[in-house]
N, C-alpha and C positions, 0 to 999 in steps of 0.2 A: 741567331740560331740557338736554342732551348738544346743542352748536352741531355743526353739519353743515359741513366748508369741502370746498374742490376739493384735490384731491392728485393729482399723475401716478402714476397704476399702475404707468407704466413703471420707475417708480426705487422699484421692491420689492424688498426684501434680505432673505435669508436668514440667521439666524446660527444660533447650536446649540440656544437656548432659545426666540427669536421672531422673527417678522418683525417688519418698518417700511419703514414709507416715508417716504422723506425731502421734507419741508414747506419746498422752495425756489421754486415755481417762481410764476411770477408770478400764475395762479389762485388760490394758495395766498395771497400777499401780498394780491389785493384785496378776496376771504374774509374774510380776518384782520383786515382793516379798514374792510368792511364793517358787521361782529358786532361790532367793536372789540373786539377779544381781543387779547393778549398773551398769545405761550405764556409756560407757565412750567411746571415739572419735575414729572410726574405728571397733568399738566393731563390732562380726557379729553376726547377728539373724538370722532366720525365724521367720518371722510373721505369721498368719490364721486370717481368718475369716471363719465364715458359710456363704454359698453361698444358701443355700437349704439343703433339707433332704438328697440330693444324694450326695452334694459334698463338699468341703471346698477351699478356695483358699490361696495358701501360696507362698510366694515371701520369698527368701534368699535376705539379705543387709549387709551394713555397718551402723552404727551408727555416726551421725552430728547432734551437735547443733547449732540450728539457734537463735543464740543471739545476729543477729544483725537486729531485727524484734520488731517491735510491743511488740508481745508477744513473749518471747524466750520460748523454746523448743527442745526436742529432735525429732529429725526423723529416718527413715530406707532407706535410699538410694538405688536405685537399676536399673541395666541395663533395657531403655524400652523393654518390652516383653518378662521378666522374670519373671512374675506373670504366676501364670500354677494353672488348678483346678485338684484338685486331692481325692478320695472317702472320704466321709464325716466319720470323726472318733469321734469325740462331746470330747474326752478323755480331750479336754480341759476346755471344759465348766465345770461353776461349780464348778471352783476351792476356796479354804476356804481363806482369806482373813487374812492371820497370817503375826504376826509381822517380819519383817525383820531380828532384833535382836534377839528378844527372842522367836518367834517363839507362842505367845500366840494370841490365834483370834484374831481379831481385830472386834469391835463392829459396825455398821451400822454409830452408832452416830461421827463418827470417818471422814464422810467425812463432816458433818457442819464446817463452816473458824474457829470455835472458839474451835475447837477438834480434828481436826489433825495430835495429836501426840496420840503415842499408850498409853494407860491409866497404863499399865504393867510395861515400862521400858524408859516413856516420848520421844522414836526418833519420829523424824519430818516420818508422811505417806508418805510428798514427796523423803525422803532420796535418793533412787533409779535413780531418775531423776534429782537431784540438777544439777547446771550448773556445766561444766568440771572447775578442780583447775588448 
């Protein structure tokens, strides 16, 4: 089974051979450790977003980190015209924001720079997304 995480549609790029979307935004992180996934290179998803009340739109990818950018990051790769909407299910929204590790909440205060590690069992909130070893 292909994990489902949340991804902003809004940061969809175009290049010559495929799109992606890039796997930064804080949906995207409580997804990731939620499922307890760590990307890693080729890895495959589906992504979603809400589209509206009626629908959701989700695109199947590969997993690529762009670290040789600016900002490095992970993305979701995928054939153009492989995004498809399909009836809104929300089953992702909403999801509790537990540690990766240990599996204990994780507190709000947790995305300030100076508290990013889970206060429970100290891993890094970005663990998930670290660059590939």
């Amino acid at each position: 089974m292909i994990p489902k995480i949340y991804a902003d549609f809004n940061g969809c790029c175009q290049g010559e051979t495929s799109e992606w979307l890039e796997l930064d935004s804080y949906g995207t992180l409580v997804d990731l450790h939620y499922h307890q996934i760590r990307l890693e290179e080729g890895m495959r998803l589906v992504a979603c977003d809400n589209s509206d009340e009626n629908e959701d739109m989700e695109v199947m990818g590969a997993c690529r980190y762009h670290g040789d950018v600016e900002r490095p990051h992970w993305c979701l790769h995928f054939e153009p015209g492989a995004l498809r909407y399909i009836p809104a299910t929300l089953d992702w929204l909403g999801r509790p924001f537990l540690c990766f590790r240990c599996r204990n909440p994780l507190p709000q205060s947790v995305r300030l720079p100076e508290n990013q590690v889970c206060p429970s069992c100290s891993l890094s909130i970005h663990y998930p997304w670290e660059p590939p070893t």
